[in-house]
N, C-alpha and C positions, 0 to 999 in steps of 0.2 A: 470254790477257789478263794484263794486269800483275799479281803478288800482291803486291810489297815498297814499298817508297818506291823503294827503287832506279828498279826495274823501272816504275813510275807516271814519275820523270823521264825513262828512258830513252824511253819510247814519247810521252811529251808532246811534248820536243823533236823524235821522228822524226816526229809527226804535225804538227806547229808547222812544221817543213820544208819537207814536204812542200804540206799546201792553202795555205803564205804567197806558198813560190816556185809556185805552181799559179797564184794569184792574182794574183800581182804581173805574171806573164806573160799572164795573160788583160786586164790591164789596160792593160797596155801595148801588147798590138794590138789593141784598141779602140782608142787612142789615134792608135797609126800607122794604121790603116785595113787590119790585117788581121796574118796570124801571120808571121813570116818568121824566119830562122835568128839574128840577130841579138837578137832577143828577148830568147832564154835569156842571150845575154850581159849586154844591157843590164839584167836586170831580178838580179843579183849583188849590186849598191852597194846597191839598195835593200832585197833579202834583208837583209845584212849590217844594215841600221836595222830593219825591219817586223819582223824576226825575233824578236829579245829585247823589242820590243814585245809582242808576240802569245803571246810563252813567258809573259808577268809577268800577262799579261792571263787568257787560261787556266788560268794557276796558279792565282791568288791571290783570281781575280774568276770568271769562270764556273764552272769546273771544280766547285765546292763548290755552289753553288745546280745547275746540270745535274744531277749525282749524287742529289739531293734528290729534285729533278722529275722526272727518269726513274723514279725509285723508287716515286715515289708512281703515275706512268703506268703503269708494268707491272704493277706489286706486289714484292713480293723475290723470288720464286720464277715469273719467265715460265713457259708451258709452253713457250714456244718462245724456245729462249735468245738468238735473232739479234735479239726484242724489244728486250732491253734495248742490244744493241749499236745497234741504230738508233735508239731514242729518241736515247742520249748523244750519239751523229753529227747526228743533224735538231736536239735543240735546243741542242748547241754551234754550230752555224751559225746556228741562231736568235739564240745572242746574240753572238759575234765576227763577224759580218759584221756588222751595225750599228757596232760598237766600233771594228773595223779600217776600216769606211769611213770611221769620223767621222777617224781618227787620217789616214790618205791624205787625206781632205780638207784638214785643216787641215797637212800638213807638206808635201805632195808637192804637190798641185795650188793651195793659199794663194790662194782666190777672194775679193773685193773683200768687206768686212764684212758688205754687203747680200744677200749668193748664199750664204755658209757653209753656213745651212739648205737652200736650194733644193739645191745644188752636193751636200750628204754626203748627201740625200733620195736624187737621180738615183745618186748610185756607189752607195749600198746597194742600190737597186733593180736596177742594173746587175748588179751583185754577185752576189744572192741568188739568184738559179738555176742561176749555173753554182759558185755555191759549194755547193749543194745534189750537183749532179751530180757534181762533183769531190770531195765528200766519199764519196758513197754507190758510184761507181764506181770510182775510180783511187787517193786519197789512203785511204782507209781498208783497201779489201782489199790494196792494196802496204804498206801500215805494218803492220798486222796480218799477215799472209805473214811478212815479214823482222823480225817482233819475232819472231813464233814460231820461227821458225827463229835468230834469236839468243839466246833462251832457252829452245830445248827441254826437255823435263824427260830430265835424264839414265837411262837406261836404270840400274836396278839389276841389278848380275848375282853369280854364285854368291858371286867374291872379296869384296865389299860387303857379301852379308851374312854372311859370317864376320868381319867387324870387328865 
């Protein structure tokens, strides 16, 4: 898991990548009426918008309240450490999928002034199961796997500690 500031942007934006284009593609075949190869293309233009939407949103807006409430959910010291990785997973999608459906409401799908509510109700609800699944299956153990293996902790060996 991240220890530095670095290391905290590093893995924000690889997770932000990761469940945005996850979701942008699950929304778009719903749209078309189902998955097909063009998907993953169509759904790049809107990566490139939802994306630093969704980095500024988890920075600056959940990320600091999740952290809190995870904390207070576990305790500091889980006996089981995959606790607190799951709290942070279940209630950052607890609150970016509300936040990201209202922002796709109103920029992507732009419903008559009368629907806004109705319209960001139905995508969050749309939303919220497979952004559950997609967090707790695919988007977190692939970003977690490839942060660790991009910040392994370097082995220390003999030459090392003669410095």
């Amino acid at each position: 898991m991240p220890q530095s500031r670095t290391q905290k942007l590093v893995f924000t934006i690889m997770m932000v990548l990761v469940m945005v284009y996850g979701m942008i593609c699950y929304n778009i075949s719903l749209e078309v009426g189902g998955l097909s190869n063009f998907v993953f293309a169509a759904g790049l233009p809107e990566l490139a918008f939802m994306g630093p939407v969704a980095f500024l949103l988890d920075l600056f807006v959940v990320s600091p309240v999740v952290g809190r409430r995870a904390a207070k959910l576990v305790g500091p010291n889980p006996k089981v450490p995959f606790a607190m990785v799951a709290a942070i997973s279940a209630l950052s999608v607890q609150m970016m999928c509300p936040l990201m459906s209202l922002v796709a409401t109103l920029v992507i799908k732009r419903p008559a002034a009368p629907d806004i509510v109705s319209t960001w109700i139905q995508t969050a609800l749309l939303n919220l199961p497979m952004a559950l699944l997609w967090q707790f299956f695919v988007a977190g153990p692939v970003v977690r796997g490839a942060f660790g293996a991009l910040f392994r902790p370097r082995a220390v060996t003999s030459s090392d500690e003669a410095r």
